[in-house]
C-alpha positions as a LaTeX table, in Angstrom:
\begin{tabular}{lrrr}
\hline
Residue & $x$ (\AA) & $y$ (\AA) & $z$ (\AA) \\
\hline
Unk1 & $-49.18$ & 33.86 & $-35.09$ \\
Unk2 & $-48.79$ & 29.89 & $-35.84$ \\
Unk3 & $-48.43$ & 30.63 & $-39.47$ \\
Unk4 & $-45.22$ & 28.75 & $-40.67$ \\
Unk5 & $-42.26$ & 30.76 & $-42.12$ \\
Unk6 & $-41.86$ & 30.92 & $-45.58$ \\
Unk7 & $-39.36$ & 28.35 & $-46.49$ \\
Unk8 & $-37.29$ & 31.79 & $-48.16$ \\
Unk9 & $-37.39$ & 33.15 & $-44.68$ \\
Unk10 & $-35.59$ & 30.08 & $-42.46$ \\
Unk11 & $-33.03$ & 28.67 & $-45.68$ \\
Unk12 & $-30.25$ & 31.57 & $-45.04$ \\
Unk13 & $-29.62$ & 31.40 & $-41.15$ \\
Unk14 & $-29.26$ & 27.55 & $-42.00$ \\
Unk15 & $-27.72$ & 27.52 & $-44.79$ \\
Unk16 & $-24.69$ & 29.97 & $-43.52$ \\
Unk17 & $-25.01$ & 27.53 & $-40.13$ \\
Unk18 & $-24.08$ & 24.93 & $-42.49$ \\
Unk19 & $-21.90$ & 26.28 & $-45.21$ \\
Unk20 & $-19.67$ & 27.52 & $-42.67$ \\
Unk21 & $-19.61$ & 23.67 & $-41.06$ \\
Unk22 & $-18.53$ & 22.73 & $-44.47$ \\
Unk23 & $-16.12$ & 25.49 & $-44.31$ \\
Unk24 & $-14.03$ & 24.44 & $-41.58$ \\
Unk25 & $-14.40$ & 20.69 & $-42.41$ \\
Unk26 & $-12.74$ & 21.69 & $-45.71$ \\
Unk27 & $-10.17$ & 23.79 & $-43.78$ \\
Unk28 & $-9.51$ & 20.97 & $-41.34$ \\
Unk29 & $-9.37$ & 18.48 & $-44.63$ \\
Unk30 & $-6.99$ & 20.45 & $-46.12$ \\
Unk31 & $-4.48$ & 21.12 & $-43.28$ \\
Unk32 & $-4.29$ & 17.16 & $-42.54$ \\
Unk33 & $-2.95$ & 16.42 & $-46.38$ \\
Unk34 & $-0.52$ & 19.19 & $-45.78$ \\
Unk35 & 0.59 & 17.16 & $-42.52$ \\
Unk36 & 0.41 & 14.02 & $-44.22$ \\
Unk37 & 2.90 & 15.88 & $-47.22$ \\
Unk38 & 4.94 & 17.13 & $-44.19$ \\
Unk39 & 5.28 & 13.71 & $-43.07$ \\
Unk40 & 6.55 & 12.02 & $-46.13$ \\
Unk41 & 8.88 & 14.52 & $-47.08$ \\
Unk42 & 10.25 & 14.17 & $-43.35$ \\
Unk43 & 10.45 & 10.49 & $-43.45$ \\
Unk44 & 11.81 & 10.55 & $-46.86$ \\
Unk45 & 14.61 & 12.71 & $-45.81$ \\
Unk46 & 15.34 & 10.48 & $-42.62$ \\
Unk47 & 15.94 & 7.70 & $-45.39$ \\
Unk48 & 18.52 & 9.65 & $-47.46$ \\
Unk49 & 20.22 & 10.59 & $-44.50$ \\
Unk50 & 21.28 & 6.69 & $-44.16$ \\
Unk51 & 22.25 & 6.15 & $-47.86$ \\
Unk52 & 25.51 & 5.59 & $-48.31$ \\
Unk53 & 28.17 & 8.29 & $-49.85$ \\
Unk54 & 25.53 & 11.23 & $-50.55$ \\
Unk55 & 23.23 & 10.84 & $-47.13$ \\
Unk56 & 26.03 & 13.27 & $-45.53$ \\
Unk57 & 24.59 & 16.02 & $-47.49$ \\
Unk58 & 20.96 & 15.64 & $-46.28$ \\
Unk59 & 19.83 & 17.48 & $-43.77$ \\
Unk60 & 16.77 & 16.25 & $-41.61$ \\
Unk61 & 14.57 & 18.24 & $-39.06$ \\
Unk62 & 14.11 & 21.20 & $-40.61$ \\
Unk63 & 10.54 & 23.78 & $-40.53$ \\
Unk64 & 8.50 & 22.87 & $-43.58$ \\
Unk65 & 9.54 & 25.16 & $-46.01$ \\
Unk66 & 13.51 & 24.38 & $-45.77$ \\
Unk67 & 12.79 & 20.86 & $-45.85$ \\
Unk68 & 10.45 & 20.63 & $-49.11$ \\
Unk69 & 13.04 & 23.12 & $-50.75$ \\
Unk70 & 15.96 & 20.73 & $-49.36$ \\
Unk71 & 14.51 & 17.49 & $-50.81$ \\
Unk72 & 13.76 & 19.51 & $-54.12$ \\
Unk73 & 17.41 & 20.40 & $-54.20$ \\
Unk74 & 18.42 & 16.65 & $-53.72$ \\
Unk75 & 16.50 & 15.33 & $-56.10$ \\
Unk76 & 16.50 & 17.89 & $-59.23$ \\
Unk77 & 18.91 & 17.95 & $-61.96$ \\
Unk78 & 22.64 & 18.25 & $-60.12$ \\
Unk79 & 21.42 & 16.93 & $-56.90$ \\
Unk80 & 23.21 & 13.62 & $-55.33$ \\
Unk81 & 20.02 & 12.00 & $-56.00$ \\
Unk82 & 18.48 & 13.47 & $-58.70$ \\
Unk83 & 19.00 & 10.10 & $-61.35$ \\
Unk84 & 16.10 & 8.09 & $-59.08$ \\
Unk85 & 14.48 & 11.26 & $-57.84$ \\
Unk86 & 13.67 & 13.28 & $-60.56$ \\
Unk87 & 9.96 & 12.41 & $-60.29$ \\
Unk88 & 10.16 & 13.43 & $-56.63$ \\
Unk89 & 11.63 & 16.59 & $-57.60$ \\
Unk90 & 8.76 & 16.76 & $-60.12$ \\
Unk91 & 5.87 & 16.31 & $-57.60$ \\
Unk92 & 7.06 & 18.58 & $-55.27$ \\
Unk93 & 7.11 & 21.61 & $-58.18$ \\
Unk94 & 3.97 & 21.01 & $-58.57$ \\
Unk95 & 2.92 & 21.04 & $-54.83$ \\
Unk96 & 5.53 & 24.47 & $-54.66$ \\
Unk97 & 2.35 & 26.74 & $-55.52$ \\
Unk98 & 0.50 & 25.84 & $-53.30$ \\
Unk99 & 2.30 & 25.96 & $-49.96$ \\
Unk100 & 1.23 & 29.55 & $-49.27$ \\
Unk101 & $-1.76$ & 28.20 & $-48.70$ \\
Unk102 & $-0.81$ & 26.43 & $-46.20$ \\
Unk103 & $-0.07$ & 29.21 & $-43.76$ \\
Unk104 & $-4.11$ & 30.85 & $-45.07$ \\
Unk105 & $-5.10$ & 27.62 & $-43.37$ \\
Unk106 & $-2.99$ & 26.84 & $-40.95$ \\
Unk107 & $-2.42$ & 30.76 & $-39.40$ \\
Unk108 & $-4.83$ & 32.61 & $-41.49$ \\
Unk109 & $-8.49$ & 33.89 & $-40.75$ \\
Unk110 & $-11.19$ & 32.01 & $-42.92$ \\
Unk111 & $-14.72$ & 33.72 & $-43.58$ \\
Unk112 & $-17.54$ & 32.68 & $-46.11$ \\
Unk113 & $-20.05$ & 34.97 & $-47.67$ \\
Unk114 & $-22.56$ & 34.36 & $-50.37$ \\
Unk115 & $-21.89$ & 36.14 & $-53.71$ \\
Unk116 & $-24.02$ & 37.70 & $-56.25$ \\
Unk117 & $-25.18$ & 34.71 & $-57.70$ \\
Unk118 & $-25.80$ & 32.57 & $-54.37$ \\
Unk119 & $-22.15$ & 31.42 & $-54.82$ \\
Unk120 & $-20.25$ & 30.90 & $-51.57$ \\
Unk121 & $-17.02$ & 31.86 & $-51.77$ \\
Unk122 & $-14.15$ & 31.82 & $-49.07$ \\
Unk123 & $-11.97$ & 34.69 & $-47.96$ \\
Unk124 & $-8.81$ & 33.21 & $-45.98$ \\
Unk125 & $-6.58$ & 36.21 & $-44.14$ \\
Unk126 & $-2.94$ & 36.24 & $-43.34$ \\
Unk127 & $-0.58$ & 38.25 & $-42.55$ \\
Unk128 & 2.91 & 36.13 & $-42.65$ \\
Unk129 & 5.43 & 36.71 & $-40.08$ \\
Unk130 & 8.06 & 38.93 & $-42.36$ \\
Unk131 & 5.22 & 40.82 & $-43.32$ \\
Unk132 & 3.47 & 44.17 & $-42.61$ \\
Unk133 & 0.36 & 43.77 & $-44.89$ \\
Unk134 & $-2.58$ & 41.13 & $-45.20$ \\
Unk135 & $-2.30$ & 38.67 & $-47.78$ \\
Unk136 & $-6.41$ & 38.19 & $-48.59$ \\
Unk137 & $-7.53$ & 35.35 & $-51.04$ \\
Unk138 & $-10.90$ & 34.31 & $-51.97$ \\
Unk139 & $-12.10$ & 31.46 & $-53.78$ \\
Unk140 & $-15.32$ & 29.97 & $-54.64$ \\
Unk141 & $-16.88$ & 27.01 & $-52.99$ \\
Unk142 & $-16.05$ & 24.34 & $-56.27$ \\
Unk143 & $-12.34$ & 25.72 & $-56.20$ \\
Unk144 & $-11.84$ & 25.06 & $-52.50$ \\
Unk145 & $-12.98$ & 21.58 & $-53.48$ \\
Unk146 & $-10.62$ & 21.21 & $-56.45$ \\
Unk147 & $-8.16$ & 22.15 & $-54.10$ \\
Unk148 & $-8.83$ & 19.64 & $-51.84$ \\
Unk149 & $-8.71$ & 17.40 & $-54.25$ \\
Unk150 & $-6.20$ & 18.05 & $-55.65$ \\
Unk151 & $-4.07$ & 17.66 & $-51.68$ \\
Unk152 & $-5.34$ & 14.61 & $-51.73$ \\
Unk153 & $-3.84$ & 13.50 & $-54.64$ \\
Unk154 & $-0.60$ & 15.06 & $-54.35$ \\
Unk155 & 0.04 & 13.37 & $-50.90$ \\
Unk156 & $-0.89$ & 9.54 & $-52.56$ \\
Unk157 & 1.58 & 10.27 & $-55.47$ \\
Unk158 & 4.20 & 12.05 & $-53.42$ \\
Unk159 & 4.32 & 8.97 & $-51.01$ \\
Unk160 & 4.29 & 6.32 & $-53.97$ \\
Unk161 & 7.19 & 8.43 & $-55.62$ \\
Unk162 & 8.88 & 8.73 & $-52.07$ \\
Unk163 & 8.42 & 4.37 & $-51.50$ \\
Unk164 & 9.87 & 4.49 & $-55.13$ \\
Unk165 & 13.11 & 5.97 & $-54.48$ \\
Unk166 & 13.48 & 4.75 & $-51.24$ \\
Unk167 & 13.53 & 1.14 & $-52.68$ \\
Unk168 & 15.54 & 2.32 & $-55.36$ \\
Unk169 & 17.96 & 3.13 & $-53.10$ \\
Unk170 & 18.18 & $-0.53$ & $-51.17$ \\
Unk171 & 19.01 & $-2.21$ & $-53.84$ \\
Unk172 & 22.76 & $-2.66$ & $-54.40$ \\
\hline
\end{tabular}
């Protein structure tokens, strides 16, 4: 009766406890660099709005997915400001994959389970708004965190590139 549990017997309440901690820190992680990407593209697009001659075609305010395609359209090849934004344009391709995860997190369902080989893994469920079926992805625990990563990257080079062509643009 006051024999102590195997160590075996107490590890998977506690470890589910805290995976799933981990879990929504990682979800909660990841939704703030999408704000923060938000919020650069949004400011960046306020500034383009007061350059001179080609600000009349920018178009500010806009939900999330307009706006990133807007800025990519500014700053690609035949956009008014592709010469200083190319890079811009650049970044933001490489974030484009990536923003349907952004509704898994933001709107989406996230579970965790433990694979086969003790490997958590992540299941995020959405169904988007247009949609009649639910969009399921799973990932394992070390590719959430190279996702994360990689968020928090993207939002440190987007802003520099965004400061870049903004003071581009100042100068007469």
């Amino acid at each position: 009766m006051n024999a102590p549990f195997a160590k075996s017997e107490q590890q998977p309440d506690h470890d589910f406890a805290a995976m799933n901690g981990q879990a929504d820190k990682w979800r909660g992680e990841c939704m703030q660099h999408f704000a923060e990407l938000e919020q650069v593209v949004e400011s960046l697009l306020q500034s383009l709005r007061n350059v001179p001659k080609h600000g009349v075609k920018v178009i500010a305010g806009q939900p999330v997915g307009p706006a990133f395609k807007h800025l990519r359209e500014l700053t690609c090849g035949k956009g008014p400001f592709a010469t200083k934004g190319k890079v811009v344009s650049h970044t933001l391709s490489e974030l484009a994959p990536w923003f349907e995860w952004r509704a898994h997190l933001t709107h989406g369902v996230l579970s965790i389970w433990r694979g086969r080989s003790g490997q958590w893994l992540l299941a995020l469920a959405h169904r988007p708004s247009n949609g009649d079926v639910i969009r399921t992805y799973a990932l394992a625990w070390d590719e959430a965190q190279k996702l994360r990563r990689l968020l928090e990257k993207q939002v440190v080079v987007l802003r520099e590139n965004c400061r870049s062509l903004t003071n581009s643009l100042q100068k007469p």
